[in-house]
N, C-alpha and C positions, 0 to 999 in steps of 0.2 A: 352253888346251885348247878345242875346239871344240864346246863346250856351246850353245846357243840354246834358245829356245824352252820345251817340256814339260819341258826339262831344268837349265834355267835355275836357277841358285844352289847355294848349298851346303851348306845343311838339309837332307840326304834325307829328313827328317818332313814338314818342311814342301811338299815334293814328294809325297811320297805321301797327304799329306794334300787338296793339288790334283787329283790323278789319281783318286782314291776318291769326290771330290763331282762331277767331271766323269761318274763308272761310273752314280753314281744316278741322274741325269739321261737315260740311255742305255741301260741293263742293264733286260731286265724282272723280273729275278728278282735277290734277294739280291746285293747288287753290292760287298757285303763279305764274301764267303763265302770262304776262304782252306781251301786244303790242308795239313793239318799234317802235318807227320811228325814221329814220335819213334822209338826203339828201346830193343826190352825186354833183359829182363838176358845175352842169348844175343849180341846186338848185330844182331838180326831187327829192319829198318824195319818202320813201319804207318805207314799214311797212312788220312785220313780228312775229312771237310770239317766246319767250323766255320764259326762266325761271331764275326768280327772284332768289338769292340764299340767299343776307343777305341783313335786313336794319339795318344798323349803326345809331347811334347817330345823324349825320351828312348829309348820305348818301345811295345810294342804287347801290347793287350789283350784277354782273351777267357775265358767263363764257362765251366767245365763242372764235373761231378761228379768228387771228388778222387779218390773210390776206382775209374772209372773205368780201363778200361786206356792210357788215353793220361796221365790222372791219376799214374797208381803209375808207369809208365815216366818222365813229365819228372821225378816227386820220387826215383827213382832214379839218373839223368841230370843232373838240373839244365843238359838243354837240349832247344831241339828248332829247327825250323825251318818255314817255310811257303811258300805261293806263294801270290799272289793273279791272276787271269789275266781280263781282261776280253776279250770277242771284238769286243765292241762297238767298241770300243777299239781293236783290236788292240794291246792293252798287258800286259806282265805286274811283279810284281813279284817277287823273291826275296830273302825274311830267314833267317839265321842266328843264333844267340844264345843266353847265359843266358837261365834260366827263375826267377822267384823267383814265389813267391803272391801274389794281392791281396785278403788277408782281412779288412778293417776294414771301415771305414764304404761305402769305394764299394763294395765289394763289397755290402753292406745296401741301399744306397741304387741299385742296378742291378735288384738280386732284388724289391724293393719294387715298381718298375716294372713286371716283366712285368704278363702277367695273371695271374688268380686261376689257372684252368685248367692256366698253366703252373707256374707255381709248388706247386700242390698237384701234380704231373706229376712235378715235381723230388726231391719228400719221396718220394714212390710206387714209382719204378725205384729199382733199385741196379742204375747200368749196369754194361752189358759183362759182368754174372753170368746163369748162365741161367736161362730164365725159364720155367713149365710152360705157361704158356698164356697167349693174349691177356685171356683170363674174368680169370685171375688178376689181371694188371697193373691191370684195369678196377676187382675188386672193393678191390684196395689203394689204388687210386686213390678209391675210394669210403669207406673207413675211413680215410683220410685227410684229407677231407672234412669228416665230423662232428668225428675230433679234431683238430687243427688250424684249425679252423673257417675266417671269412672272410677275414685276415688273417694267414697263417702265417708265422713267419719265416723266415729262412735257414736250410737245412738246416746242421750242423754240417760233413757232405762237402760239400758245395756252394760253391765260391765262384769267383775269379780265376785268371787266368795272365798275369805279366808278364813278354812276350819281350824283351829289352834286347839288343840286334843287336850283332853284331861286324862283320856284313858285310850290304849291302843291294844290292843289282841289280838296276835299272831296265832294262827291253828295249822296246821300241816298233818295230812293224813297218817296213819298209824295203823298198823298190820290186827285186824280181827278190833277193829273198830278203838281203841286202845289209842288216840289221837294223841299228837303233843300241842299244847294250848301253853302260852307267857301272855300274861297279860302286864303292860305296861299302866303305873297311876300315878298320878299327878295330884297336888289339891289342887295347883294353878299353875298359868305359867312361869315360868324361874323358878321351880321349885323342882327338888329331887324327884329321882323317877322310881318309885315302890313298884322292882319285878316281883312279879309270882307266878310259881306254874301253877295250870287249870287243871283240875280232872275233866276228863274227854264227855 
């Protein structure tokens, strides 16, 4: 197959994982910010943007609140998918896949790092519920402050998402619209990876 270049090998982690430090260097703004989509129990997509945090070996990772409605949909689902789209670049990625949680230690040891602010930020919202006022959010965020104090832990809603792909597709721009697209497929995970180039 006529692979070269940006496209070179046959890791798609380790590709995306190339194209992601090439975005930071280039992107002014969050250059791991990835569009999720899930679907609630009706089979309604939502889409939304995130931040990407690690890709594994394996898989791709990213923090948010469980109770959440992108939260309750993937643990309803047990999948979701994303895009990652650099202009800088003119590059994009597309993932498919299970969803499992990452609630142990790196999940601790991610939360640990933000900052203080965000992390007391985290304890404070209960996303995607409605909220009566911005006063409100400030003064919860403010009583969570004193209890909680300087080092709060992981909220119990709070943690991981690990997307483990069945399918991955690389697209990079191409002269009079004539793109190059590999899509990477899986049946599941431990199993061979079936490349194919895409028509643009």
């Amino acid at each position: 197959m006529d692979r070269s270049g940006i496209f070179e090998g046959d890791d798609p982690f380790a590709i995306a994982r190339a194209w992601l430090t090439e975005a930071e260097a280039q992107e002014p703004n969050d250059p791991n910010a990835i569009a999720l989509a899930t679907v609630d129990p009706q089979g309604m997509p939502n889409v939304r943007m995130v931040l990407l945090k690690e890709i594994e070996d394996d898989a791709f990772v990213f923090y948010t609140n469980y109770g959440s409605a992108k939260g309750q949909e993937i643990a309803a689902s047990g999948k979701a998918a994303f895009v990652l789209h650099w202009k800088s670049l003119r590059r994009q990625i597309r993932v498919r896949g299970s969803v499992t949680r990452e609630d142990g230690p790196k999940a601790d040891a991610y939360f640990a790092s933000r900052s203080l602010k965000s992390r007391l930020g985290a304890w404070a919202s209960r996303q995607s519920e409605p909220l009566s006022s911005r006063e409100a959010l400030l003064a919860e965020a403010a009583r969570v402050a004193v209890t909680k104090g300087p080092n709060p832990p992981r909220p119990p809603f709070w943690g991981g998402f690990r997307i483990t792909p069945v399918e991955i597709e690389f697209w990079a721009d191409g002269a009079f619209r004539l793109h190059d697209r590999f899509r990477w497929r899986r049946i599941d995970q431990g199993s061979a990876w079936d490349i194919t180039r895409l028509n643009p």
